[in-house]
VOBA-1610 file (N, C-alpha, C; in pm, whole numbers, padded with zeros to 5 digits, always signed):
BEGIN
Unk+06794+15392+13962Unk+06780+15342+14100Unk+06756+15192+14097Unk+06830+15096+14150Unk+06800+14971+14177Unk+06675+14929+14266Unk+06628+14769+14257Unk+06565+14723+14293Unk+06572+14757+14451Unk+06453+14739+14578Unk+06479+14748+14688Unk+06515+14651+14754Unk+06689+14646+14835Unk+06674+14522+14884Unk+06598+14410+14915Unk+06588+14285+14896Unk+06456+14204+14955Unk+06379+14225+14915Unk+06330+14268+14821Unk+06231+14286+14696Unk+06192+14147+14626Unk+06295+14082+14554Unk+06274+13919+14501Unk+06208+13811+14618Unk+06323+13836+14748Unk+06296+13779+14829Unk+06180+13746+14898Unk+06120+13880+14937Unk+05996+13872+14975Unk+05868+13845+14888Unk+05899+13870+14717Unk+05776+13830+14627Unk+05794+13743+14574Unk+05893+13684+14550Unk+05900+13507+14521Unk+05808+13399+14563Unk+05801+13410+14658Unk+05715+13308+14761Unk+05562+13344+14758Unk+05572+13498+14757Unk+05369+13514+14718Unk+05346+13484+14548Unk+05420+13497+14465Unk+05415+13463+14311Unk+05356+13307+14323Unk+05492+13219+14365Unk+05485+13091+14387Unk+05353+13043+14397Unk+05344+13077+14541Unk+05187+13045+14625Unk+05042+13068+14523Unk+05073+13195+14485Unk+04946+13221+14387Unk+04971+13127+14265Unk+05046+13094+14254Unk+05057+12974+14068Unk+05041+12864+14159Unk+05133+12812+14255Unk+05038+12700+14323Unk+04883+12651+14331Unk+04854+12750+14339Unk+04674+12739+14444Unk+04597+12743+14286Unk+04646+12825+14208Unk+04595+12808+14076Unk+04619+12672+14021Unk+04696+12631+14041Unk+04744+12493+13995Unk+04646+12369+14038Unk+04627+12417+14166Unk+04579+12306+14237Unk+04427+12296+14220Unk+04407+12433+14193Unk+04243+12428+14124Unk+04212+12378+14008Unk+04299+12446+13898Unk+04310+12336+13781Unk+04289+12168+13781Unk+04406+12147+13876Unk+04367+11949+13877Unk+04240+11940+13973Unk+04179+11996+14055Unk+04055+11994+14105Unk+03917+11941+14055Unk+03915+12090+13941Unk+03869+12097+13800Unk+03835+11986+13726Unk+03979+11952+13709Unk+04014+11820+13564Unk+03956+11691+13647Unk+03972+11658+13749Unk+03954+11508+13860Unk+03788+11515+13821Unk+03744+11670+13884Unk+03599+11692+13925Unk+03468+11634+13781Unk+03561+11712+13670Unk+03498+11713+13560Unk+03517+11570+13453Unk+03657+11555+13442Unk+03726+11430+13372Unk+03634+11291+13452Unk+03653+11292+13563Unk+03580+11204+13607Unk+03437+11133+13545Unk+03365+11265+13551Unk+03239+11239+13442Unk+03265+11218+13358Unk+03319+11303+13287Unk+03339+11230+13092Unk+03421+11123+13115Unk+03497+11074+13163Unk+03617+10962+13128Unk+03535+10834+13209Unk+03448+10892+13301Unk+03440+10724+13374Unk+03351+10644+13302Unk+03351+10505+13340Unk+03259+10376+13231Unk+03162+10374+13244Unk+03082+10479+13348Unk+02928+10469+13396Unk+02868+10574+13289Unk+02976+10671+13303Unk+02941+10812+13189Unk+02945+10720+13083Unk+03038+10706+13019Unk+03030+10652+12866Unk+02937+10520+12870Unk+02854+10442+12915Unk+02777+10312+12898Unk+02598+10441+12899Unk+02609+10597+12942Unk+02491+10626+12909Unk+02469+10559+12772Unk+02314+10532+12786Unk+02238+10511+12672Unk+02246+10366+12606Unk+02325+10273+12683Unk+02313+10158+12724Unk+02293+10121+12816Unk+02249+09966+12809Unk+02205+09859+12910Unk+02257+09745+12911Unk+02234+09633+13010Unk+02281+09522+13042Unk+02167+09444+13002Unk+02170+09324+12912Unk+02063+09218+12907Unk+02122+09095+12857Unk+02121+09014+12970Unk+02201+08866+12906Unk+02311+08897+12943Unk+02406+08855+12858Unk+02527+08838+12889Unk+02596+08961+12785Unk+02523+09012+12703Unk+02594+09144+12581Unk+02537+09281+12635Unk+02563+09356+12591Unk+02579+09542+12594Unk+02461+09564+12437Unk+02337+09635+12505Unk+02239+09707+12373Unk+02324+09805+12376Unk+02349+09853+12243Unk+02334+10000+12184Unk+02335+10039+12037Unk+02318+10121+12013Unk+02319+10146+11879Unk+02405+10080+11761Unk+02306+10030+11689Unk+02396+09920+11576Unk+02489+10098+11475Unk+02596+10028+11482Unk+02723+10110+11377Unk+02627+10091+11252Unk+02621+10164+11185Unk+02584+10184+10987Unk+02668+10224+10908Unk+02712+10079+10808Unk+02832+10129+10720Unk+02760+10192+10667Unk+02637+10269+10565Unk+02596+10336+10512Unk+02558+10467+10592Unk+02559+10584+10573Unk+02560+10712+10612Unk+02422+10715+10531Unk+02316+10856+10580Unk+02210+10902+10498Unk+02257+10956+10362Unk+02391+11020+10387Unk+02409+11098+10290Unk+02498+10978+10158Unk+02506+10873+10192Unk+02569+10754+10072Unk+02702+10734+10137Unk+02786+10789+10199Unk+02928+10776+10225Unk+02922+10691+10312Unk+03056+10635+10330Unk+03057+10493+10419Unk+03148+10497+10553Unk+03072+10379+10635Unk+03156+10424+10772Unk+03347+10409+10738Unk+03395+10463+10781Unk+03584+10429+10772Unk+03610+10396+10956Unk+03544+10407+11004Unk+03585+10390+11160Unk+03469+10324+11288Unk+03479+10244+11332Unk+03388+10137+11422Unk+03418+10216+11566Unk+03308+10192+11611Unk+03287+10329+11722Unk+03375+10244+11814Unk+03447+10146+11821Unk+03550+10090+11901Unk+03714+10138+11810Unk+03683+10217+11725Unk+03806+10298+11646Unk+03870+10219+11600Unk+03844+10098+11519Unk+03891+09994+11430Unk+03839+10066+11261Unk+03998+10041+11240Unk+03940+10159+11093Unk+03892+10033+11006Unk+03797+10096+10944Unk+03681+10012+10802Unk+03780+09966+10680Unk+03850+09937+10653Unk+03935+09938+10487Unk+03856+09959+10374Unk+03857+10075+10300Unk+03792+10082+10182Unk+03909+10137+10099Unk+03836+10126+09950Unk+03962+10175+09864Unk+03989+10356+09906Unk+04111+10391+09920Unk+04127+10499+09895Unk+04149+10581+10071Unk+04147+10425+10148Unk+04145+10471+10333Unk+04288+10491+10342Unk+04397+10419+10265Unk+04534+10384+10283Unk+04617+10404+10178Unk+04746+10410+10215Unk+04830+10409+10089Unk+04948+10326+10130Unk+04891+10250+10001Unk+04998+10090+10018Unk+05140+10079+10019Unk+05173+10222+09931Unk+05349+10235+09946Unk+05383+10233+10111Unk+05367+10278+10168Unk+05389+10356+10302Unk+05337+10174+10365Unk+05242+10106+10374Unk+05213+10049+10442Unk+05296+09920+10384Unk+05367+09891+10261Unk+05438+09787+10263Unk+05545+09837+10297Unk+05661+09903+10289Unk+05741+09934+10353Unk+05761+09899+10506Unk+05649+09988+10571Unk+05626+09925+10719Unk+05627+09758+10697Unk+05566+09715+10641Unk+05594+09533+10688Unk+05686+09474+10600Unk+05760+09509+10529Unk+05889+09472+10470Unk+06021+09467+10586Unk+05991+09620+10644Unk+06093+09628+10773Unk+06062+09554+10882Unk+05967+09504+10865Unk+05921+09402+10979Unk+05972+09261+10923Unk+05979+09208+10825Unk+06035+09103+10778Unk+05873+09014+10769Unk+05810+09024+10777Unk+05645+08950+10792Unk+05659+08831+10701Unk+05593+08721+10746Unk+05546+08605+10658Unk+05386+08589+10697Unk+05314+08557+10590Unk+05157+08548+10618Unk+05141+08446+10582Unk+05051+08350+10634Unk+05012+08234+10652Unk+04892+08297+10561Unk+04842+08175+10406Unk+04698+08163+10409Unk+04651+08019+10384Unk+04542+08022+10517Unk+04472+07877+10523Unk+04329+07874+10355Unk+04365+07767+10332Unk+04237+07722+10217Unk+04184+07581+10256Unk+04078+07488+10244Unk+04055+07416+10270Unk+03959+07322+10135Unk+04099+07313+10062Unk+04011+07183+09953Unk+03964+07012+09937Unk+03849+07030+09971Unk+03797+06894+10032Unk+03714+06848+09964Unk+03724+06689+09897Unk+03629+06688+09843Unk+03646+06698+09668Unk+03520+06746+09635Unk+03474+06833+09507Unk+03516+06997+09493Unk+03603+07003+09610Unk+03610+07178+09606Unk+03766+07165+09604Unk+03817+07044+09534Unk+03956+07094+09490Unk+03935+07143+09325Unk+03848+07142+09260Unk+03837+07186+09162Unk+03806+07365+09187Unk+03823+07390+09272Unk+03859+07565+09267Unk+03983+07601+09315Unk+04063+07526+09349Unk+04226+07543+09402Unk+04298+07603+09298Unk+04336+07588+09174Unk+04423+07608+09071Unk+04379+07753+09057Unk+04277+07792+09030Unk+04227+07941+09030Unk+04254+08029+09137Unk+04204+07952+09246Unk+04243+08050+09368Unk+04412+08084+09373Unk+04455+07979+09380Unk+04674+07974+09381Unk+04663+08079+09271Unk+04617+08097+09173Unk+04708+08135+09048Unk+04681+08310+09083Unk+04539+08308+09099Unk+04488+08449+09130Unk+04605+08541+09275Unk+04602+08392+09385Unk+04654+08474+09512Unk+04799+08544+09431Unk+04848+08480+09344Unk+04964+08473+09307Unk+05033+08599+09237Unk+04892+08633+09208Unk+04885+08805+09086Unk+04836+08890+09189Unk+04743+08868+09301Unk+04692+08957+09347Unk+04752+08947+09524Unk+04726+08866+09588Unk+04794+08892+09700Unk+04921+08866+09823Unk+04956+08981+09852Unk+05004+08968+09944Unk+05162+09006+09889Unk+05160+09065+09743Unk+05228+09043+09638Unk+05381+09172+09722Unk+05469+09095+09641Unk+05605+09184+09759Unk+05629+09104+09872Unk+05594+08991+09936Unk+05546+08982+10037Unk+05621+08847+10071Unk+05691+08750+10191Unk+05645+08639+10207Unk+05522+08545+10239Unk+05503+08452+10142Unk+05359+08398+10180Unk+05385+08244+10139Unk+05271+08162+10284Unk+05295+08028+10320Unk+05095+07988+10253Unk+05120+07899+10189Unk+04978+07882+10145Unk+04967+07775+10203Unk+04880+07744+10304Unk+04853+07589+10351Unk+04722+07536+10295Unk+04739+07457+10220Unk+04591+07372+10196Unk+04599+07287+10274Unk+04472+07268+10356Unk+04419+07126+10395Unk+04314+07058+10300Unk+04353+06931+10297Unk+04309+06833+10160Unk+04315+06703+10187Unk+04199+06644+10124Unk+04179+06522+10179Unk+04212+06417+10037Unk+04280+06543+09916Unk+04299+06438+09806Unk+04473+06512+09802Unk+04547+06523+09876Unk+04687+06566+09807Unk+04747+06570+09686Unk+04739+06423+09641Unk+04828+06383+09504Unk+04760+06496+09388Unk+04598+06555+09453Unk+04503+06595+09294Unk+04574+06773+09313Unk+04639+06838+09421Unk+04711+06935+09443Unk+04768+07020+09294Unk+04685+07119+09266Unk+04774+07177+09147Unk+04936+07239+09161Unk+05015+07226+09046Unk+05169+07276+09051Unk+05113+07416+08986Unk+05136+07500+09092Unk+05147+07648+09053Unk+05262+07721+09049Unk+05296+07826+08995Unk+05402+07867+08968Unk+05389+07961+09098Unk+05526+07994+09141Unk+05514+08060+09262Unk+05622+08205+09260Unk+05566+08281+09319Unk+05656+08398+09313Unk+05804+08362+09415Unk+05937+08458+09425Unk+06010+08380+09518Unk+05966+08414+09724Unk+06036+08404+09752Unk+05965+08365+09913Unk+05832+08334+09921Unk+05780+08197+09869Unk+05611+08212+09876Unk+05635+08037+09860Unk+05542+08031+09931Unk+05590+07822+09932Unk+05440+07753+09966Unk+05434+07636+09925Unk+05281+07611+09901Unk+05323+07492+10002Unk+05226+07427+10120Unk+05274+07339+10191Unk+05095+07258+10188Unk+05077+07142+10214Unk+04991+07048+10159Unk+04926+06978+10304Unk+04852+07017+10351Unk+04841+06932+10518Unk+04713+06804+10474Unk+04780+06682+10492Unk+04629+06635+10462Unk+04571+06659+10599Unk+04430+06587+10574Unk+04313+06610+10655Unk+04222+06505+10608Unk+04107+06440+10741Unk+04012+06369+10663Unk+03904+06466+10586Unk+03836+06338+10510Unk+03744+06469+10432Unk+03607+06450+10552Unk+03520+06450+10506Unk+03397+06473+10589Unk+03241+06407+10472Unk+03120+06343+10547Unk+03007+06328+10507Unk+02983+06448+10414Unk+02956+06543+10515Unk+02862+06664+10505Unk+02922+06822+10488Unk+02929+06904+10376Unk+03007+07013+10333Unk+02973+07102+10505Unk+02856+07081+10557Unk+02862+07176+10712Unk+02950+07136+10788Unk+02999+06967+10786Unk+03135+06918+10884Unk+03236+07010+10840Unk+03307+06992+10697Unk+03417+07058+10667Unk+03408+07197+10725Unk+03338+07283+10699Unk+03319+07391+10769Unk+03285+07383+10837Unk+03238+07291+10979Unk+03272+07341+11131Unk+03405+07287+11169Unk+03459+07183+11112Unk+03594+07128+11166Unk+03680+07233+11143Unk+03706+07309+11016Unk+03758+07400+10988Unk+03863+07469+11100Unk+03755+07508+11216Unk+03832+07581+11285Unk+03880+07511+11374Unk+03857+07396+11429Unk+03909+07313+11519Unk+04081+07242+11432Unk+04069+07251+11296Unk+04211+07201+11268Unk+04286+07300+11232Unk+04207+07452+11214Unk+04346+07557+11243Unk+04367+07609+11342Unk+04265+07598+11443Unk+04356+07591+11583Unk+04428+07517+11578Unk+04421+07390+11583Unk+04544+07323+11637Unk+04650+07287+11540Unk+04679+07306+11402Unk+04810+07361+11326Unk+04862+07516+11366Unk+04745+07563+11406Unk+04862+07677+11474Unk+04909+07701+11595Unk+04857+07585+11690Unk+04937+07487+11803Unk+05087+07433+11725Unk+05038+07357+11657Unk+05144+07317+11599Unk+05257+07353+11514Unk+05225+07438+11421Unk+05315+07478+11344Unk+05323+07643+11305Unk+05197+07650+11342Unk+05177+07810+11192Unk+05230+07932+11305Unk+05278+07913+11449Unk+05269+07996+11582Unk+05402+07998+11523Unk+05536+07904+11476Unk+05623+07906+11463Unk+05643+07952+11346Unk+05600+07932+11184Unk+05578+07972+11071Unk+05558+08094+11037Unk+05491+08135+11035Unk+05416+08327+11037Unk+05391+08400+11131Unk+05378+08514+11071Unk+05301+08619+11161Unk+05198+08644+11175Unk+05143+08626+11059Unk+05001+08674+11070Unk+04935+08538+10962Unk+04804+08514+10989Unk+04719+08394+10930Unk+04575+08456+10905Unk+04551+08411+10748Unk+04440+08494+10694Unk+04375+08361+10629Unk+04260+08394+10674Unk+04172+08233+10633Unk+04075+08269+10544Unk+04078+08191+10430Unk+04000+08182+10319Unk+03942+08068+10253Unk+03802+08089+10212Unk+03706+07989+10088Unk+03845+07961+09972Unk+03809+07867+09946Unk+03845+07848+09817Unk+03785+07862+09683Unk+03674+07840+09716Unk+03588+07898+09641Unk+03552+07976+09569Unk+03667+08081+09553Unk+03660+08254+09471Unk+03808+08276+09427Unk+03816+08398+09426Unk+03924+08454+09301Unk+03927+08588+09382Unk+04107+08591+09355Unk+04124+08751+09370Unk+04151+08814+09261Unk+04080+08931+09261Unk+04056+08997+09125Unk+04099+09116+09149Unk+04167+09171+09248Unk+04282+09300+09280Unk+04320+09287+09403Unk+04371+09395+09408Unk+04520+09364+09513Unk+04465+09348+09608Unk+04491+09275+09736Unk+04459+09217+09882Unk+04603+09212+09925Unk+04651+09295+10026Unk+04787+09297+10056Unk+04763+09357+10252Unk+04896+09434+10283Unk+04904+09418+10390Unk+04825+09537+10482Unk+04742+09594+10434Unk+04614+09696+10431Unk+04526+09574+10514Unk+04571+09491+10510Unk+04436+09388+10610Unk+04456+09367+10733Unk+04608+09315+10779Unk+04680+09278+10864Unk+04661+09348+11019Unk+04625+09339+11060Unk+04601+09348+11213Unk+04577+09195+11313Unk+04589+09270+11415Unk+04542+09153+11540Unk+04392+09092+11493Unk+04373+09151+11445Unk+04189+09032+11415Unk+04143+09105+11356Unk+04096+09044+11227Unk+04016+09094+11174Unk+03886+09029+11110Unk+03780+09101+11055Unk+03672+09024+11002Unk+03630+09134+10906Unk+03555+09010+10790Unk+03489+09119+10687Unk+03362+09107+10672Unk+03301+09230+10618Unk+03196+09244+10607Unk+03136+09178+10520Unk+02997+09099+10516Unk+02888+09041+10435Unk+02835+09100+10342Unk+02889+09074+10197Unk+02808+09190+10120Unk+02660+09180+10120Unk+02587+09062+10139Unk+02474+09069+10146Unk+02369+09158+10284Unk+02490+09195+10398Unk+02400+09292+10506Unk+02489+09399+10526Unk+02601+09432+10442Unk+02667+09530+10458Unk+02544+09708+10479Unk+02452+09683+10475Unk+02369+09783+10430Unk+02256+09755+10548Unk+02202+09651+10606Unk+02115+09584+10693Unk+02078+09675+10812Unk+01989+09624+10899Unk+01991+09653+10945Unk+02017+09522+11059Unk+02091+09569+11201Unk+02062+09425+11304Unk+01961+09300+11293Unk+01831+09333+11293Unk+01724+09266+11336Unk+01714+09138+11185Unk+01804+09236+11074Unk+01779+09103+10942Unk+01866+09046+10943Unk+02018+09055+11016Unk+02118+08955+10976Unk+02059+08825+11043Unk+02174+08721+10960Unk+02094+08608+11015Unk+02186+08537+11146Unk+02208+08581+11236Unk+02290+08505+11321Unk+02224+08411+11391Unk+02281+08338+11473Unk+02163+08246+11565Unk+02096+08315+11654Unk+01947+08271+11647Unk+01854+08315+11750Unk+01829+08252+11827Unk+01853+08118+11838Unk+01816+07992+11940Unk+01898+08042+12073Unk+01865+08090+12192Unk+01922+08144+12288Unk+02013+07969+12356Unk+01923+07856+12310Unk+02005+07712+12335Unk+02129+07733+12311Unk+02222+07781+12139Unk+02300+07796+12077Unk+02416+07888+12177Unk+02523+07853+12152Unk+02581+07927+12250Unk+02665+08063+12122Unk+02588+07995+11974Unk+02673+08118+11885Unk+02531+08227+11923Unk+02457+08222+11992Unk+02322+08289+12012Unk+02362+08464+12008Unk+02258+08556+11931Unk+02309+08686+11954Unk+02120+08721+11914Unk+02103+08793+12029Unk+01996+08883+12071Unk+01940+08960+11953Unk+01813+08981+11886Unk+01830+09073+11790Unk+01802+09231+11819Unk+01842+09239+11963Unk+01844+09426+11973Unk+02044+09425+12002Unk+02090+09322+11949Unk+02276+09326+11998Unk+02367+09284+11846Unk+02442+09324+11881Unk+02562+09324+11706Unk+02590+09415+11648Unk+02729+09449+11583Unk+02761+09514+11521Unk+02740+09531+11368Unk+02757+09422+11316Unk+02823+09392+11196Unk+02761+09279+11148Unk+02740+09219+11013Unk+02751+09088+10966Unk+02870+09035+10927Unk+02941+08968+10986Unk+03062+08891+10926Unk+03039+08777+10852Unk+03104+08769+10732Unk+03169+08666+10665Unk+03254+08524+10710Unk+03236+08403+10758Unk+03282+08332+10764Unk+03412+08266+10667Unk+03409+08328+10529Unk+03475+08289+10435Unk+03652+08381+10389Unk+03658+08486+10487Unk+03782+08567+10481Unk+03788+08649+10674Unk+03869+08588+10719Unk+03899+08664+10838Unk+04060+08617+10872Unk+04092+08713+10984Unk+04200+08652+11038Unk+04320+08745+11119Unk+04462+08754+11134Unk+04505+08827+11209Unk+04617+08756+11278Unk+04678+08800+11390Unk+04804+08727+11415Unk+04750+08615+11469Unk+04838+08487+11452Unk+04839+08357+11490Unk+04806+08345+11612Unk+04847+08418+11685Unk+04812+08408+11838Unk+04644+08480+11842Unk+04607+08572+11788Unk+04464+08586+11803Unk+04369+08504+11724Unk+04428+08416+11637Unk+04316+08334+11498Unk+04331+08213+11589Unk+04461+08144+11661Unk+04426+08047+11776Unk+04351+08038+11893Unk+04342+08187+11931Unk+04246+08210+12026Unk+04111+08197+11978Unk+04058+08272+11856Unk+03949+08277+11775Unk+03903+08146+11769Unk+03987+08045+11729Unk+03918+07894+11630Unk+03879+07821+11738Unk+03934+07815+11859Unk+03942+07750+11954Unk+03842+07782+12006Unk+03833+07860+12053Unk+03695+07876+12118Unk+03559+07887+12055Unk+03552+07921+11899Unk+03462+07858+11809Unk+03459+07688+11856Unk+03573+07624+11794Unk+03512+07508+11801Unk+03474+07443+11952Unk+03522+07515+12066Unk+03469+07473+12233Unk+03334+07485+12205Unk+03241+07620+12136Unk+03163+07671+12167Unk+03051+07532+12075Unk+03094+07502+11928Unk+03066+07416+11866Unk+03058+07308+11928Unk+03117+07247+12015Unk+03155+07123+12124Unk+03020+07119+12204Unk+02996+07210+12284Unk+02895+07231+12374Unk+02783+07265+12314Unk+02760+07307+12201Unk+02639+07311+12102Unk+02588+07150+12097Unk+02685+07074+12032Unk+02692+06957+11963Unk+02607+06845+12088Unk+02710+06889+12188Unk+02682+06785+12338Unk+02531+06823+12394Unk+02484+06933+12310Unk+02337+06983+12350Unk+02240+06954+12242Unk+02276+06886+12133Unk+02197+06886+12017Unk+02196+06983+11955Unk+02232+07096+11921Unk+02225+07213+11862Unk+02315+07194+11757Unk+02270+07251+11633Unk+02370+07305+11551Unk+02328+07467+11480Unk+02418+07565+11488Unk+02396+07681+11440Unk+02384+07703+11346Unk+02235+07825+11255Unk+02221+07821+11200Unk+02329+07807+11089Unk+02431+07912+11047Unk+02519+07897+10973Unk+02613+07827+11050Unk+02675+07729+11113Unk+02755+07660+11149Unk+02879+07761+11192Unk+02986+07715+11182Unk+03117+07825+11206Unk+03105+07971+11176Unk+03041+08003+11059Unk+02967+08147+11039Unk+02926+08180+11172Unk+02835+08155+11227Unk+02762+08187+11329Unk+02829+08223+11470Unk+02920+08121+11512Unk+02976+08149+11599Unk+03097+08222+11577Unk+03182+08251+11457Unk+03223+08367+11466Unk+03190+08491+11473Unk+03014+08488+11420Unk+03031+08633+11479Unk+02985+08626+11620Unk+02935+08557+11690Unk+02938+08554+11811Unk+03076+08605+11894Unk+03167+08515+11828Unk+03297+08577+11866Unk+03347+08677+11878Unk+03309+08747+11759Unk+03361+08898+11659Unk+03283+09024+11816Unk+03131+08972+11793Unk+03059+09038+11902Unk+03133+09063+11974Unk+03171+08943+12105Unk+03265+08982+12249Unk+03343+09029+12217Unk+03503+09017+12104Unk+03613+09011+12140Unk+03616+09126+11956Unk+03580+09225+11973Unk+03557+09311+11853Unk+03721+09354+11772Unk+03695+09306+11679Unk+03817+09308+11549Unk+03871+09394+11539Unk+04028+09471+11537Unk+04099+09591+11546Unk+04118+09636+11428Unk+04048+09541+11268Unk+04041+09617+11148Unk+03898+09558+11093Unk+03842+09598+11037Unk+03697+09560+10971Unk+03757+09590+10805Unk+03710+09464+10715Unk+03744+09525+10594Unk+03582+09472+10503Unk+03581+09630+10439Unk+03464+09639+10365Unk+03474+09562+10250Unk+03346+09557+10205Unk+03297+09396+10131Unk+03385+09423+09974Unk+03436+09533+09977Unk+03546+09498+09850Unk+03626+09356+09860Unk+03662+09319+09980Unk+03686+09190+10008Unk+03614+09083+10016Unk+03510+09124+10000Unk+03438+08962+10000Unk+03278+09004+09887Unk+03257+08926+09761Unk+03168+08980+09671Unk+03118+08894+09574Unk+03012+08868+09576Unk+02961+08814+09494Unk+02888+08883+09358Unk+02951+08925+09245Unk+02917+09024+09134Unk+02784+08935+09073Unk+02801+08795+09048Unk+02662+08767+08977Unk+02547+08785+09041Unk+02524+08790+09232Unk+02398+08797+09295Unk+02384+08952+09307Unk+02531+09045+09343Unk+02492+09175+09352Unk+02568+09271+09267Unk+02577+09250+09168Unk+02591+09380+09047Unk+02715+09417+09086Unk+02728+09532+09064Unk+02852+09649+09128Unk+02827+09725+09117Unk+02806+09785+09270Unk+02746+09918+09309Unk+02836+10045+09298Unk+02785+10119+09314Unk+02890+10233+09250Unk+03004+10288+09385Unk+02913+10244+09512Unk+02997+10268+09597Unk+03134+10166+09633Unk+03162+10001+09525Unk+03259+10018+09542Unk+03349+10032+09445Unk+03455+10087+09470Unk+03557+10164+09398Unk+03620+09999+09354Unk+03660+09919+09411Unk+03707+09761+09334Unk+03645+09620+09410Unk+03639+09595+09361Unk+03639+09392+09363Unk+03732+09324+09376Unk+03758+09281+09542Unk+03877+09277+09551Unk+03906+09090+09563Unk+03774+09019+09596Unk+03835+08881+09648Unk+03647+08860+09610Unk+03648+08739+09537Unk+03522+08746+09437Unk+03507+08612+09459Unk+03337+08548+09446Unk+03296+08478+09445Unk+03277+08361+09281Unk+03332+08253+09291Unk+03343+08161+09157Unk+03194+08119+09112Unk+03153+08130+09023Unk+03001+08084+08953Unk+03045+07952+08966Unk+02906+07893+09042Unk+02896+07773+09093Unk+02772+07676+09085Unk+02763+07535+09109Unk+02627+07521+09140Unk+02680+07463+09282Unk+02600+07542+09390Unk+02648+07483+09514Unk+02571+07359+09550Unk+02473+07280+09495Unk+02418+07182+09538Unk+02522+07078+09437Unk+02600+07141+09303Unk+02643+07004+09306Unk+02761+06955+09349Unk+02824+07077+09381Unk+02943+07064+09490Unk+02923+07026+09586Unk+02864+07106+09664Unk+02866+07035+09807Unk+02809+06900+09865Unk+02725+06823+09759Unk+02652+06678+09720Unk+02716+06610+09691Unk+02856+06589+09646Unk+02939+06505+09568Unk+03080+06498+09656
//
């Protein structure tokens, strides 16, 4: 026996209606509920407003249990050995065609760490890769001839030198902003700024590369907020609260695309400007106000202090797996005096 005429006809439309009204309760539901979890009032529980920054809970690269953070509660992954796999990630920037800019700044008495640093970047980074090495130098002609891998070109910017090793490092960022006004916006893709001062002692490649990045301080990688040393002088405009901060950054390795390291330097050195015009100078000079910077405008990769290390002040801990960009045995009073 077949269906009864008008059978579809007439239950089509009550089917419909009932998955409708169900439907419509569903997004009801989701608006009613999503609302709470998704809105910025929900997620800022358990913070506050004071000054001009956001309190909340300082991030801990160290866990109770020894393991280390891999992810910044703003979901900027941590780089440690063993987070990535470099086949897969050079490929990706091979097909991209990438050139990396790295700034060094030998001034002074601190061209006697240039030849080490070139020879090291040369074995260790960026290796596969195109790479533009810019020194700024206030002695050119004393410039070591390094041997160079092919696409990799060493370019020489002079610069004046400075009184005082704190000038060189606050000018710092005021003359790579404006070479990457000038040139490096057109030159590369990405610009990674480094001391000269040290040695790479394993691979540093394209595992770094993001829109901004900063590295961690091996000396507070472990800290807590209240001991890093940022500026406390609320005068200081690198000023950071000690119930506010993420991180201790390194002044001596950061960086990211040209268009965000121009944004970065620049407004370091504005911020340095209006310090200066106030009498202030920050405790660590350019240190300082980058992480001020880092604070507001938070880094889309963080790389752990395998990148930045000093083995004669701190041993080698077992948690890291390598030593990746190392500090040169020095006497810093007679360098930076001469």
């Amino acid at each position: 026996m077949g269906p009864t005429p008008g059978y579809h006809l007439a239950g089509k439309p009550q089917y419909c209606s009932l998955r409708l009204v169900a439907f419509l309760l569903i997004i009801l539901l989701f608006v009613f509920f999503g609302a709470g979890v998704l809105s910025p009032r929900m997620l800022m529980l358990g913070t506050r407003q004071e000054g001009a920054g956001m309190v909340y809970p300082q991030p801990k690269v160290l866990t109770p249990s020894k393991d280390v953070l891999v992810l910044t509660p703003w979901l900027a992954p941590i780089v440690w050995e063993g987070t990535f796999n470099i086949d897969i990630l050079n490929e990706q920037f091979r097909v991209q065609n990438v050139t990396i800019g790295l700034t060094v700044f030998a001034i002074k008495k601190y061209m006697v760490f240039l030849k080490l640093f070139l020879e090291t970047a040369e074995e260790h980074f960026m290796v596969g890769h195109k790479v533009n090495y810019y020194v700024f130098t206030d002695r050119p002609a004393d410039v070591p001839r390094v041997p160079l891998r092919g696409g990799r070109r060493l370019l020489v910017l002079e610069v004046p030198g400075a009184a005082r090793w704190q000038d060189v490092s606050m000018r710092r960022m005021e003359m790579i902003g404006s070479f990457c006004a000038q040139r490096f916006l057109r030159e590369v893709d990405f610009l990674v700024c480094a001391d000269v001062d040290m040695r790479f002692r394993d691979h540093v490649g394209v595992e770094i590369l993001s829109q901004l990045f900063g590295t961690l301080h091996p000396g507070f990688y472990g800290a807590a907020r209240e001991a890093f040393t940022y500026e406390r002088r609320p005068q200081s405009r690198a000023h950071i609260p000690r119930d506010q901060g993420d991180f201790y950054y390194m002044g001596a390795f950061f960086g990211g695309s040209v268009a965000e390291v121009h944004r970065l330097t620049t407004a370091c050195h504005q911020a340095m400007m209006a310090d200066w015009a106030n009498g202030i100078e920050a405790v660590w000079h350019d240190e300082s106000h980058l992480n001020r910077y880092l604070l507001d405008h938070k880094p889309t990769k963080v790389l752990s202090p395998e990148y930045m290390w000093d083995e004669q002040l701190l041993g080698w801990p077992a948690i890291m797996k390598k030593l990746r960009y190392v500090a040169v045995p020095k006497d810093h009073q007679e360098i930076r005096h001469r």
